[in-house]
C-alpha positions in Angstrom: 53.1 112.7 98.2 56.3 113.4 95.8 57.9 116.4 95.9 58.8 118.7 93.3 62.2 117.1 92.6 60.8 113.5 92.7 58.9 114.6 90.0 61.2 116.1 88.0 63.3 113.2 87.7 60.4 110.9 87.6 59.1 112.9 84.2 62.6 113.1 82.8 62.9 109.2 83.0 59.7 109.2 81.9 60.9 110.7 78.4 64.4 109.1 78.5 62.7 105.9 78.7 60.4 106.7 76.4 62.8 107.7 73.7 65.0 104.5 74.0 62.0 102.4 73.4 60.4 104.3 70.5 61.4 103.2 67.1 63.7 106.7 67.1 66.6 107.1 68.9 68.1 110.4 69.5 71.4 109.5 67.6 74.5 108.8 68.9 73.9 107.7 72.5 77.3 107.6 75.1 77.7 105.4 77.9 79.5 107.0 80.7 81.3 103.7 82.1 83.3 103.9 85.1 84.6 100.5 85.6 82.2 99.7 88.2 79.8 96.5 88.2 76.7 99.2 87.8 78.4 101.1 85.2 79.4 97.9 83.2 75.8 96.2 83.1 74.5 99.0 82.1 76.7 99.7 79.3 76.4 95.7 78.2 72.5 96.4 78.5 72.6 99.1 76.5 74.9 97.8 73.6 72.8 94.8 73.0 69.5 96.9 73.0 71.7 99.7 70.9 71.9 96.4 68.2 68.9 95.4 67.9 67.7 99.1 67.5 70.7 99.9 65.0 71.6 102.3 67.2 75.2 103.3 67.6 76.5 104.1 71.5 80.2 105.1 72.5 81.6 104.7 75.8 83.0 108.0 77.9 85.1 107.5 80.4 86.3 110.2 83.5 89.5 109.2 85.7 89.8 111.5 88.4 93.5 110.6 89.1 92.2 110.2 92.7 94.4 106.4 92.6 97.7 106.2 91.7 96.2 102.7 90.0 92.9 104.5 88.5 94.5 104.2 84.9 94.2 100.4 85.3 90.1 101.3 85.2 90.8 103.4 82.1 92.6 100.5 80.4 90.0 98.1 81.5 86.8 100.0 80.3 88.5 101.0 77.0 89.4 97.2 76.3 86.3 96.4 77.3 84.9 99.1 74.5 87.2 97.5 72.2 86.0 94.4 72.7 82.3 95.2 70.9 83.7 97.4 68.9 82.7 100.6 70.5 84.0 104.2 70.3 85.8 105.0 73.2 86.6 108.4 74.6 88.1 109.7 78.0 89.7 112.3 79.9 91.7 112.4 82.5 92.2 115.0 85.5 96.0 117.1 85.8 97.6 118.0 89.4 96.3 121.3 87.8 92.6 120.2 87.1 92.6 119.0 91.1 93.4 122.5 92.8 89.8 123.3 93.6 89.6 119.4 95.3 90.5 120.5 99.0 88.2 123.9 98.6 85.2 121.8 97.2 85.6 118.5 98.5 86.4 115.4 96.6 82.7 114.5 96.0 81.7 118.1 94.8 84.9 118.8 92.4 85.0 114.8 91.1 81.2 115.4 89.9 81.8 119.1 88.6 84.9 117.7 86.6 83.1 114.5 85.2 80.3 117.1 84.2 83.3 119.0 82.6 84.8 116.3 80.7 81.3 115.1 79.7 80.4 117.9 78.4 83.8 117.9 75.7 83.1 114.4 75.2 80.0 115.1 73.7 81.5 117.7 71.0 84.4 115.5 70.3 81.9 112.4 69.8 78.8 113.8 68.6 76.8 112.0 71.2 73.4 113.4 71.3 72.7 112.0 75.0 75.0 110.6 77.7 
């Protein structure tokens, strides 16, 4: 038997799914893209089915700074954005922005900070849904 939280998400892709294959789209939909095989599929997924809908999607993208080579993703996703002609957005975390990783963890303050810069992403793009 589910639990509650199993249910929750189940009902929430439920309606995402729901709205991405109704003839309405929410508006502007944003691709959070990482640089990662999943990431990447998803957003190539998404960009054809965001054609054939006439939908328009932008790409966000969060470096932690966590690599002294994670710009290299950055550049690589926003080419990539480039490439099909997609807005691209991104932020990218300060020494300053990392002083709560040690207190939280590096799991806990990467996801609060991607949360974060999601969040201004989606005023500065007028993204509807991430």
């Amino acid at each position: 038997m589910p639990n509650k939280t199993q249910k929750s998400i189940k009902q929430l892709t439920g309606r995402l799914l729901g709205q991405l294959t109704s003839n309405r789209w929410p508006g502007k939909i944003a691709v959070a893209v990482s640089g990662g095989c999943d990431s990447v599929a998803m957003f190539l997924l998404l960009m054809h089915y965001s054609r054939i809908k006439r939908q328009q999607i932008c790409v966000f993208h969060v470096d932690h700074a966590l690599r002294d080579d994670s710009y290299q993703d950055c550049e690589w996703v926003k080419q990539l954005a480039m490439q099909y002609g997609v807005e691209f957005y991104s932020k990218r975390a300060t020494h300053l922005d990392q002083a709560d990783v040690k207190i939280a963890g590096t799991e806990a303050w990467a996801r609060k900070f991607r949360y974060h810069c999601f969040s201004q992403m989606l005023d500065e793009s007028d993204a509807q849904l991430i």
